[in-house]
TORKOL-4160 file (C-alpha; in steps of 0.2 Angstrom, whole numbers, padded with zeros to 4 digits, m for minus):
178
<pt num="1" X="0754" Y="0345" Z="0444"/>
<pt num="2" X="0746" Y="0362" Z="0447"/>
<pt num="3" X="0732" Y="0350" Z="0455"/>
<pt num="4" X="0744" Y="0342" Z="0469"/>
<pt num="5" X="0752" Y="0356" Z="0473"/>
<pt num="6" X="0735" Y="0367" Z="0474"/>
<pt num="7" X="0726" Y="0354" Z="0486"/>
<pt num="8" X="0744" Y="0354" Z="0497"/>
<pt num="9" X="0742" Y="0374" Z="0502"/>
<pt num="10" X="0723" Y="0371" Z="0502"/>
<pt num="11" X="0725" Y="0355" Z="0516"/>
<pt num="12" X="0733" Y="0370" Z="0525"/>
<pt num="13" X="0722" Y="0382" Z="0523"/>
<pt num="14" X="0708" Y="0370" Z="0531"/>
<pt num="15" X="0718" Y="0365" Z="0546"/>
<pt num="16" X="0711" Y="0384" Z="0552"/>
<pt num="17" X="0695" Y="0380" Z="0550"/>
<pt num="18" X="0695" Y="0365" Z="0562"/>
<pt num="19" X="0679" Y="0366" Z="0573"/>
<pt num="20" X="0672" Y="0376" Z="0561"/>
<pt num="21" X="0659" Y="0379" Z="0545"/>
<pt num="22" X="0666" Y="0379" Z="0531"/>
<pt num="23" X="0657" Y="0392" Z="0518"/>
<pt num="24" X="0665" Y="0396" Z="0500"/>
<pt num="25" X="0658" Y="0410" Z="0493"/>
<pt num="26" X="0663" Y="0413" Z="0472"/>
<pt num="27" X="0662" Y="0430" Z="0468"/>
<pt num="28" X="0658" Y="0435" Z="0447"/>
<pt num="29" X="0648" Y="0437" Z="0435"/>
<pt num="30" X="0643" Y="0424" Z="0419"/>
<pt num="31" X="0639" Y="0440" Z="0409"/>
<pt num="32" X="0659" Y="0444" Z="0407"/>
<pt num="33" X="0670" Y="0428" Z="0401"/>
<pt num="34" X="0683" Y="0434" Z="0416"/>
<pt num="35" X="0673" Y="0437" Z="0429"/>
<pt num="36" X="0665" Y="0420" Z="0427"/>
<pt num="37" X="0678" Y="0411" Z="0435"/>
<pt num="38" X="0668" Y="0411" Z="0451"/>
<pt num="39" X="0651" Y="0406" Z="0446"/>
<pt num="40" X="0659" Y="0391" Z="0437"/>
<pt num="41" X="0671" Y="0384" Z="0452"/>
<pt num="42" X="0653" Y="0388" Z="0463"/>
<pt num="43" X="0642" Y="0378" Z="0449"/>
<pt num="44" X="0655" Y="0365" Z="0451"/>
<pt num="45" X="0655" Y="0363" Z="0469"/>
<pt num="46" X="0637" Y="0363" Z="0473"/>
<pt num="47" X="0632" Y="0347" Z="0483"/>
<pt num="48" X="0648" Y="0344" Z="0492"/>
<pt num="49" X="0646" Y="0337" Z="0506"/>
<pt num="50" X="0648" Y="0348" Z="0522"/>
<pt num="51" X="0651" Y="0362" Z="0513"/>
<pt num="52" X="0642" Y="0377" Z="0510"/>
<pt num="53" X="0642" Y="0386" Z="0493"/>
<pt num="54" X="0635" Y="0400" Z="0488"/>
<pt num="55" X="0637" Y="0409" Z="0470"/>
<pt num="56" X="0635" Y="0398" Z="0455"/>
<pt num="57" X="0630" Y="0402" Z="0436"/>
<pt num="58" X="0614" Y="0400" Z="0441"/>
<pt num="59" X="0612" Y="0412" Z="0457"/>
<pt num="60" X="0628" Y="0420" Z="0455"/>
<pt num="61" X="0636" Y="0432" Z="0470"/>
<pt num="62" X="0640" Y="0450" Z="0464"/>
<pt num="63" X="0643" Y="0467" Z="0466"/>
<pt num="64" X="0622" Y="0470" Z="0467"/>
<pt num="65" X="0619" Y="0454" Z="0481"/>
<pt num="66" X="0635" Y="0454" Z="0490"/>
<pt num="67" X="0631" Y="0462" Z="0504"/>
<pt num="68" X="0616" Y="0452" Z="0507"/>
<pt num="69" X="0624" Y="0434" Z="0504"/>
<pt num="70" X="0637" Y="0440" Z="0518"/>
<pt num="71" X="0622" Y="0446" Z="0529"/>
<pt num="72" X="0613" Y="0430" Z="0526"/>
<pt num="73" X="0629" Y="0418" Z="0530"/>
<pt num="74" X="0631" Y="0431" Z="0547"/>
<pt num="75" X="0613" Y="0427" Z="0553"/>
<pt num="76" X="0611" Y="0407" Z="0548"/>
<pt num="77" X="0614" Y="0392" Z="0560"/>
<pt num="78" X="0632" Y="0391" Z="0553"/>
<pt num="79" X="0645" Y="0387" Z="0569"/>
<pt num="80" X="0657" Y="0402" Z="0568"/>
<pt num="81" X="0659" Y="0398" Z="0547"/>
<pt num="82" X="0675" Y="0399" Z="0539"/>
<pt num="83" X="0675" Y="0409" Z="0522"/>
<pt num="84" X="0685" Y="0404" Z="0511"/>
<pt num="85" X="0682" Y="0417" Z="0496"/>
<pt num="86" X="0684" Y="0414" Z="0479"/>
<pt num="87" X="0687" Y="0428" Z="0462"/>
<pt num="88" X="0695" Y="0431" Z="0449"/>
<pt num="89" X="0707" Y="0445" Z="0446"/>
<pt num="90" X="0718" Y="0453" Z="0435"/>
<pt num="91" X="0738" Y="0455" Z="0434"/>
<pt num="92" X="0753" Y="0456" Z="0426"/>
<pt num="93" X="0755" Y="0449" Z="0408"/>
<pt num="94" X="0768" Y="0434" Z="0416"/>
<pt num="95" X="0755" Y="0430" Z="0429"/>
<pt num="96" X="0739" Y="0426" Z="0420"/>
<pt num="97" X="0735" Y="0411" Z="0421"/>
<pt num="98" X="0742" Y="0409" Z="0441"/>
<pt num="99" X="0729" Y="0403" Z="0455"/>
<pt num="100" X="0736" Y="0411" Z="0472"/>
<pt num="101" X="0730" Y="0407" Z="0487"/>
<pt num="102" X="0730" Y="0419" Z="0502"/>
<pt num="103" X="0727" Y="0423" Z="0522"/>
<pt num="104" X="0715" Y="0438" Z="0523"/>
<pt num="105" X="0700" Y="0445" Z="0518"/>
<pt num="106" X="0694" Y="0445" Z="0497"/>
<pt num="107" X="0694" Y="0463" Z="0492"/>
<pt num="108" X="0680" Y="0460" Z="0478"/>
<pt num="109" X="0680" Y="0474" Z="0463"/>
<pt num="110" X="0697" Y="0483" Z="0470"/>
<pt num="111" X="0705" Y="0476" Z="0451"/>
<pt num="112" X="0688" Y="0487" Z="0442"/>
<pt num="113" X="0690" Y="0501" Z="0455"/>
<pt num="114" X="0672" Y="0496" Z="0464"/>
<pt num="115" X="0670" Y="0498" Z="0481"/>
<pt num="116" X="0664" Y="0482" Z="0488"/>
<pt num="117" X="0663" Y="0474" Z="0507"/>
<pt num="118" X="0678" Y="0463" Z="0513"/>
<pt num="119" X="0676" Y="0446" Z="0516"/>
<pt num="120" X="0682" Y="0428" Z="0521"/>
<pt num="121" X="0696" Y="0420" Z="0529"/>
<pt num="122" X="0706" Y="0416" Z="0516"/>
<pt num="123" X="0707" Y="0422" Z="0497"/>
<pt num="124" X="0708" Y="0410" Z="0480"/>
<pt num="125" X="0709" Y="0422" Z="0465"/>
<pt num="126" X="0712" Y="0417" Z="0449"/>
<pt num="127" X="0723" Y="0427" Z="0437"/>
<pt num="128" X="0713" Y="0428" Z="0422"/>
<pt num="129" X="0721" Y="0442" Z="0411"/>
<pt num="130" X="0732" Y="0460" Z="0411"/>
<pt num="131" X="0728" Y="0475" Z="0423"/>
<pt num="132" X="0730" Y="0493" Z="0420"/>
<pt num="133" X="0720" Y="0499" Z="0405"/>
<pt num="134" X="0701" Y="0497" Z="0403"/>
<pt num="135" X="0698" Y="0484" Z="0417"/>
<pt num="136" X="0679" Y="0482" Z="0411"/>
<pt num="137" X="0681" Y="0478" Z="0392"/>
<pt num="138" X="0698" Y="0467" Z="0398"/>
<pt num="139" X="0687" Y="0456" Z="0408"/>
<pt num="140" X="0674" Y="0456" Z="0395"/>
<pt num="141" X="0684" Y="0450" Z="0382"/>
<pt num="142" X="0696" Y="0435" Z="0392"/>
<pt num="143" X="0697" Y="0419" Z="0384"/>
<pt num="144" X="0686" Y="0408" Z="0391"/>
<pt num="145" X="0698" Y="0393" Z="0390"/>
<pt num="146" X="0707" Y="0404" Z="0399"/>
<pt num="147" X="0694" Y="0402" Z="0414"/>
<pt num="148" X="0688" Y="0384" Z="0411"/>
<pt num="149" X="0707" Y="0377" Z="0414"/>
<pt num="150" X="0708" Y="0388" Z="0429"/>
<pt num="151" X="0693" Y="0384" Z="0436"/>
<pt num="152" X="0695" Y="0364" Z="0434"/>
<pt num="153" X="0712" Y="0366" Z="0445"/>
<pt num="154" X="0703" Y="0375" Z="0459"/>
<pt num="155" X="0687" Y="0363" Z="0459"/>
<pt num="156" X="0697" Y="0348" Z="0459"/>
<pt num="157" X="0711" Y="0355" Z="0470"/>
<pt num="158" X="0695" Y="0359" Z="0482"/>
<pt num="159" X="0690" Y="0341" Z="0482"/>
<pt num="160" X="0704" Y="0333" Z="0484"/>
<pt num="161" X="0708" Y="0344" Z="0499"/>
<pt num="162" X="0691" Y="0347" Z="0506"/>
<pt num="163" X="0689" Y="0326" Z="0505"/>
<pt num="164" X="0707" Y="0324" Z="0512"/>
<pt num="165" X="0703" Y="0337" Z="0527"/>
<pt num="166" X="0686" Y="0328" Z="0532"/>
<pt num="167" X="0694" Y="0313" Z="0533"/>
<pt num="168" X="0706" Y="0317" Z="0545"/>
<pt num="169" X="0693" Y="0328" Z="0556"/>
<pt num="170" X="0686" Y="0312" Z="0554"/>
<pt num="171" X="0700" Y="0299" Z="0560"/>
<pt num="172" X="0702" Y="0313" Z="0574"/>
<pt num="173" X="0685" Y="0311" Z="0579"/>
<pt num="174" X="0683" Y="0293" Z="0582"/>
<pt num="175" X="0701" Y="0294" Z="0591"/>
<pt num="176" X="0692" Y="0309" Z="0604"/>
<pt num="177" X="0679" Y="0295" Z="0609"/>
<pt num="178" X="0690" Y="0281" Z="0611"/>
C-alpha cells in the first residue's frame, strides 16, 4: 500500500520536470546504519533508464563531496536537470518510519546541525529514528531494518513512477508528431 500511494505523489512530482533532466542525488553515509538510506536507494537505482543518479554505496554523496557533485551536475550537458534529492532524517518518535515527500530545496546535515549547500527540486527523506539528543550516535546506532524497508518503498515507489511518467512523456511525444 505505502508503494501505490508513494509512486501517486511521486507521478506528481515528475509532471514538473516535463522537458527536463531528470537527476536524483542520495545524500548519506554507509559508515552510519541511518544515514545509509541514501546510498542504498542510489545503489538501487543505478542503471535506470534516463535517469541520472548520483550517490550509491559505492561512490556515496556526503557532507566531504557535496559541493562538487552539485558543481559537476551544474556544468554537465544535462537540459535544465530536475533534482530530485534524496536523505534520511530524523523526527518525532511517532514518525519514524514515514517517507515524506516535498517541494523545495534538501537541506542536507540541518537534523546533525552541519551546514551544508541546498539543493533539488524536490525532497524525499526518510524518517529513520528520534531527534533531539545526540543526533550523531542516534544515526549510528538505527536499526538497519529500519532503513532496508524504507528504502525498498522509495526504489520501487521511484520505478513505478519514474516508468509510468516516461511513458506518458512518451505517448505525448508520438501524439506532437502526428
Amino acid at each position: 500500500m505505502a508503494v501505490i500511494v508513494l509512486s501517486r505523489a511521486l507521478e506528481e512530482v515528475f509532471e514538473h520536470s516535463t522537458g527536463r533532466d531528470i537527476v536524483i542525488v542520495c545524500v548519506g553515509t554507509d559508515r552510519s546504519t541511518g544515514d545509509a538510506f541514501g546510498p542504498i536507494v542510489g545503489s538501487k537505482l543505478i542503471g535506470l533508464r534516463d535517469i541520472r543518479v548520483y550517490g550509491c554505496l559505492e561512490e556515496p554523496v556526503h557532507a566531504v563531496n557535496l559541493s562538487a557533485t552539485l558543481e559537476t551536475i551544474r556544468s554537465s550537458n544535462l537540459k535544465d536537470p530536475f533534482i530530485l534529492a534524496v536523505d534520511a532524517c530524523l523526527g518525532k518518535f511517532d514518525h519514524v518510519g514515514q517517507i515524506i515527500v516535498e517541494e523545495g530545496p534538501l537541506r542536507p546535515g540541518a537534523g546533525v546541525k552541519k551546514s551544508l549547500p541546498e539543493f533539488g527540486d524536490f525532497t524525499i527523506t526518510g524518517v529513520v529514528n528520534v531527534s533531539g539528543f545526540m543526533e550523531y550516535f542516534v544515526l549510528q546506532n538505527t536499526r538497519l531494518n529500519v532503513v532496508m524497508k524504507m528504502s525498498d518503498i522509495v526504489v520501487e515507489a521511484l520505478k513505478t513512477s519514474l516508468r509510468r511518467f516516461q511513458t506518458r512523456q512518451r505517448l505525448v511525444g508520438a501524439n506532437d508528431t502526428t
